[in-house]
C-alpha positions in Angstrom: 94.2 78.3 191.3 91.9 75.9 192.3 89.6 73.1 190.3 86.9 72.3 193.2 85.2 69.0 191.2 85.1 65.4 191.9 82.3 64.8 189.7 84.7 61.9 187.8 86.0 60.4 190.8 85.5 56.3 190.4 84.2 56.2 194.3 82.2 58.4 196.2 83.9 62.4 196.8 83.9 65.5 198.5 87.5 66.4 196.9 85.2 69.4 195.4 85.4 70.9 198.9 89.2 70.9 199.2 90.7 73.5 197.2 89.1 75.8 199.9 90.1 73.6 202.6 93.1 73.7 201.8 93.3 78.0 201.4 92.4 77.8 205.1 94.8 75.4 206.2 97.6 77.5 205.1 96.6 79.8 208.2 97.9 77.3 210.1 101.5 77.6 209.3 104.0 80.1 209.3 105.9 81.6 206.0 109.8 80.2 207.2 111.1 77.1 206.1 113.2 77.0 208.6 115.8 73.9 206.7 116.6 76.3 204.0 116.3 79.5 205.4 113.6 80.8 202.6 111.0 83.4 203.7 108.0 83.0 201.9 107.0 86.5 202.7 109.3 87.3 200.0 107.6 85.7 197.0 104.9 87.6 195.2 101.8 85.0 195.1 98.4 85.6 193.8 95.3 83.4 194.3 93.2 83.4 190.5 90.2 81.7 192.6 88.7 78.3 191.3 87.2 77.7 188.3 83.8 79.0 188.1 82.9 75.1 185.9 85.2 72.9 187.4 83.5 70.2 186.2 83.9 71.3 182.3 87.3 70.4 181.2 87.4 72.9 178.1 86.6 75.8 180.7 89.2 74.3 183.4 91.8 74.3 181.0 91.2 77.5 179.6 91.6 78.8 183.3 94.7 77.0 183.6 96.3 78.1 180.6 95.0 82.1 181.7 96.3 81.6 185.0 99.5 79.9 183.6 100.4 83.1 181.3 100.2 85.0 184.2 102.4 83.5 186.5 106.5 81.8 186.9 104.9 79.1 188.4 101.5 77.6 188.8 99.4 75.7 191.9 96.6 73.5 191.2 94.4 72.4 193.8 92.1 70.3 193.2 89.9 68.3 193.5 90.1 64.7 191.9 92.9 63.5 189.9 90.9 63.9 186.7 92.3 68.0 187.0 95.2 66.8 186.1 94.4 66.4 181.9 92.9 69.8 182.0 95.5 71.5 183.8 98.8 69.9 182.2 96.7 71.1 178.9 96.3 74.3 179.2 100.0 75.0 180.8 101.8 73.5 177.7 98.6 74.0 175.2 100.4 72.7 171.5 103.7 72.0 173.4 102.4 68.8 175.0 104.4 66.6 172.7 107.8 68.4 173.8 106.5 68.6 177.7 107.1 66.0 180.9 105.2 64.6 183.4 106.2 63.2 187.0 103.4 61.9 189.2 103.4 61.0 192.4 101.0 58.6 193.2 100.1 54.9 194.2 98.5 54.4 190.4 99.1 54.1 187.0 95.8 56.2 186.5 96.0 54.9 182.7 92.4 53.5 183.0 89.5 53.5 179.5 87.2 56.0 179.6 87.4 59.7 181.3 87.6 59.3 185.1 90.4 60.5 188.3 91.7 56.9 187.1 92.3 58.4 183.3 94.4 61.4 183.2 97.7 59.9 182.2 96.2 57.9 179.8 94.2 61.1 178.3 97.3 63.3 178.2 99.0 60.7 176.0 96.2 60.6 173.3 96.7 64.4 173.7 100.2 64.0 172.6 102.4 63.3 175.7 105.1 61.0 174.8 105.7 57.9 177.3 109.2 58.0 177.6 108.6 61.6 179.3 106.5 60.0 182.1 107.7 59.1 185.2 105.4 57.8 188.3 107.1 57.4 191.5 105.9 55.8 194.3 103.6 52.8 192.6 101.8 50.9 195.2 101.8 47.0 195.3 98.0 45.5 195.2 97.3 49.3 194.0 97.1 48.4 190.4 96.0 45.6 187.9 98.8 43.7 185.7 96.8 44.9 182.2 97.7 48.5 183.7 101.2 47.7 184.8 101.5 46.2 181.1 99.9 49.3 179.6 102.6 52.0 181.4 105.5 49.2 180.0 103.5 49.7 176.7 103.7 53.3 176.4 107.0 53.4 177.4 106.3 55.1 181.2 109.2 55.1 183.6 107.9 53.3 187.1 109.6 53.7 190.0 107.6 51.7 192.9 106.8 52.4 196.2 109.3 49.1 196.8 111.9 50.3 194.8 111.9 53.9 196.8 112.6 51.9 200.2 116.3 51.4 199.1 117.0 54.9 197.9 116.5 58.4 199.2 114.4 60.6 197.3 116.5 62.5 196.2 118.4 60.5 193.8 114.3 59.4 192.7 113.2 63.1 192.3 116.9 63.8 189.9 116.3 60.9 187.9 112.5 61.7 187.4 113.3 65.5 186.5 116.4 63.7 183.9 113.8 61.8 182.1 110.5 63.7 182.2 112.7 66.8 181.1 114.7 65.9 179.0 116.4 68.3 176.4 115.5 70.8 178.9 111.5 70.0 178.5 108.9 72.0 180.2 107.5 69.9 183.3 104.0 69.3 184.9 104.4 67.8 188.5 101.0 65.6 189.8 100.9 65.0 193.1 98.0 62.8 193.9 98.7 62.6 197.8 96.9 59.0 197.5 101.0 58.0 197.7 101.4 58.5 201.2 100.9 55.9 203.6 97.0 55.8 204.9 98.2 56.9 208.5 99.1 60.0 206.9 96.4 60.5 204.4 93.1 59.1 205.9 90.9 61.9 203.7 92.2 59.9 200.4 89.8 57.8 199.6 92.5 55.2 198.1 95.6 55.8 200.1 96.6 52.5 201.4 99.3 51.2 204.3 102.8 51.0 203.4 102.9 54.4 201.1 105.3 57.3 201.6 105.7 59.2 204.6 104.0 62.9 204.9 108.2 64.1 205.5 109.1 61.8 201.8 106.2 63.4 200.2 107.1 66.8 200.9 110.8 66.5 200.4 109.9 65.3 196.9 107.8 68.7 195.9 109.9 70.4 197.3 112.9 69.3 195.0 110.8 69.4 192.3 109.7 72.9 192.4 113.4 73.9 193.1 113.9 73.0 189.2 113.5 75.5 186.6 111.8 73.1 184.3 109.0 72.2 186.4 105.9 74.8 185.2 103.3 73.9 187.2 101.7 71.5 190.0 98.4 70.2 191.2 97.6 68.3 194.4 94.9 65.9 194.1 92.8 63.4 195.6 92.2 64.7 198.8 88.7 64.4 200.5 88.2 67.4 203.0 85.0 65.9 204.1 86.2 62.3 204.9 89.4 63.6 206.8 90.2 63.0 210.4 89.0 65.5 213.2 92.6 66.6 213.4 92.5 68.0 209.3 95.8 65.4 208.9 94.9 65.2 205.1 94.3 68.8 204.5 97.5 69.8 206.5 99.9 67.6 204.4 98.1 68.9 201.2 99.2 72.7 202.8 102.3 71.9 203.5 103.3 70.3 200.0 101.3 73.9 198.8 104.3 75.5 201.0 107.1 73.2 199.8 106.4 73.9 196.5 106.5 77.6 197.0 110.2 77.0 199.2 111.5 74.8 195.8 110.2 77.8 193.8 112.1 80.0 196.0 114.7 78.6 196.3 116.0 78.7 192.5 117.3 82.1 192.9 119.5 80.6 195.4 
C-alpha cells in the first residue's frame, strides 16, 4: 500500500510523489534473487493502492489496518517518515503495547510535536514500550544530545552507524529482531532510507556521508522480512523529485521493496 504525503516533513518534499515512483521502478528489475534462489513469481502479491487522504492519519491508519487484515505481510510506501505512527497503528491496533519496532535510520525521530521527526516518539505515547525499540544505524552530527538522552530515557536500544562498522549486519539485524520481539512479539520494520550513505541516497533530503551502503541496507530488510515476527514494513523518506537523473534513490527504495518480498519468501524455506 502506499501513503503518498509529505505534508509533515520538517524541510521542503516531494516524498508524496514516490510511492508511485517507486511502483514503476520495480519494472526495472527482474523477479530472481539470484543469492538465494527465490522466484518471486511465486508469491501471491496484491497492490491495495494509496490512501485516498494520506495526509489524515485516522484514514491512513484505518487503510493500514484494512490492508493489514488482508494480507501475511504488509508494504508501506511512503512518503515521509511521519507514515510510520499511522501505519505501525493500524497493523497492531490495541496490541501496540505487546508489539516491536526496529528502525533503520540516521535519527532518533523522537522530536515534540507531530512531524517525519516524531513517529517514534508518537508510537510510545500510543503505548509502545522503549525496551521493544531498536534503531540501527544512528548517524553522528545526525542528532542533538537532548534526543540521544531522550532514546536512553525511554529505554530505546541504539545501535550506531559507528558501532555497525565493527560488525556484520547480521549479527545487528538478530540482536534487533531478539529485543524488538521479544516473547515472540509482533514486529513493525521502518526503514527510513535516510541511513544510507548520501552517495547512495541523494533523493533523501537528510541522508548524509558516512551512512550505510545501498548492499548493507538491503541485506538488513532482507533478514528482517525472513522472520516470522516481522508484520509489516514501510520505506520512507525518499524524494522522487529531488533524485538523480539516474533514479539511484528510487531504485534502492525498489530493491529493499524486492528484498523484503525475498525475506518473506524465504520463510517457507
Amino acid at each position: 500500500m502506499g501513503v503518498p504525503t509529505s505534508s509533515l516533513s520538517i524541510s521542503p518534499s516531494g516524498a508524496d510523489k514516490t510511492p508511485d515512483a517507486i511502483r514503476e521502478a520495480l519494472f526495472r528489475y527482474s523477479t530472481y534473487h539470484a543469492s538465494s534462489g527465490i522466484d518471486l513469481a511465486s508469491l501471491s502479491v496484491q497492490d491495495f493502492g494509496c490512501s485516498f487522504k494520506a495526509s489524515d492519519v485516522e484514514v491512513t491508519t484505518t487503510f493500514a489496518a484494512q490492508s493489514a487484515a488482508r494480507a501475511h505481510f504488509l508494504t508501506i510506501l511512503g512518503g515521509d517518515n511521519s507514515i510510520t505512527y499511522a501505519g505501525m497503528r493500524g497493523v497492531f491496533n490495541q496490541g501496540l503495547g505487546h508489539a516491536g519496532i526496529i528502525t533503520f535510520d540516521a535519527h532518533h525521530d523522537l522530536r515534540d510535536g507531530i512531524s517525519n521527526g516524531s513517529p517514534i516518539r508518537q508510537l510510545i505515547e500510543a503505548g509502545v514500550k522503549g525496551a521493544r525499540i531498536v534503531q540501527i544505524g544512528i548517524a553522528d552530527f545526525a542528532n542533538s544530545p537532548e534526543y540521544s538522552a531522550r532514546a536512553r530515557d525511554f529505554g530505546i536500544t541504539v545501535i550506531s552507524r559507528a558501532a555497525m562498522r565493527r560488525r556484520p549486519m547480521s549479527d545487528v539485524v538478530a540482536e534487533a529482531l531478539e529485543i524488538a520481539g521479544t516473547g515472540n512479539a509482533g514486529i513493525y520494520v521502518d526503514v527510513d532510507v535516510d541511513v544510507c550513505d548520501r552517495s547512495v541516497a541523494p533523493g533523501c533530503p537528510a541522508s548524509v556521508p558516512g551512512g550505510l551502503s545501498a548492499d548493507e541496507l538491503r541485506e538488513g530488510v532482507f533478514l528482517v522480512a525472513a522472520d516470522s515476527r516481522v508484520r509489516a514494513l514501510d520505506i520512507t523518506e525518499v524524494d522522487a523529485t529531488a533524485d538523480t537523473a539516474d533514479q539511484r534513490t528510487v531504485r534502492l527504495a525498489a530493491l529493499c521493496v524486492l528484498e523484503t518480498a525475498a525475506g518473506f519468501a524465504s520463510r517457507s524455506r
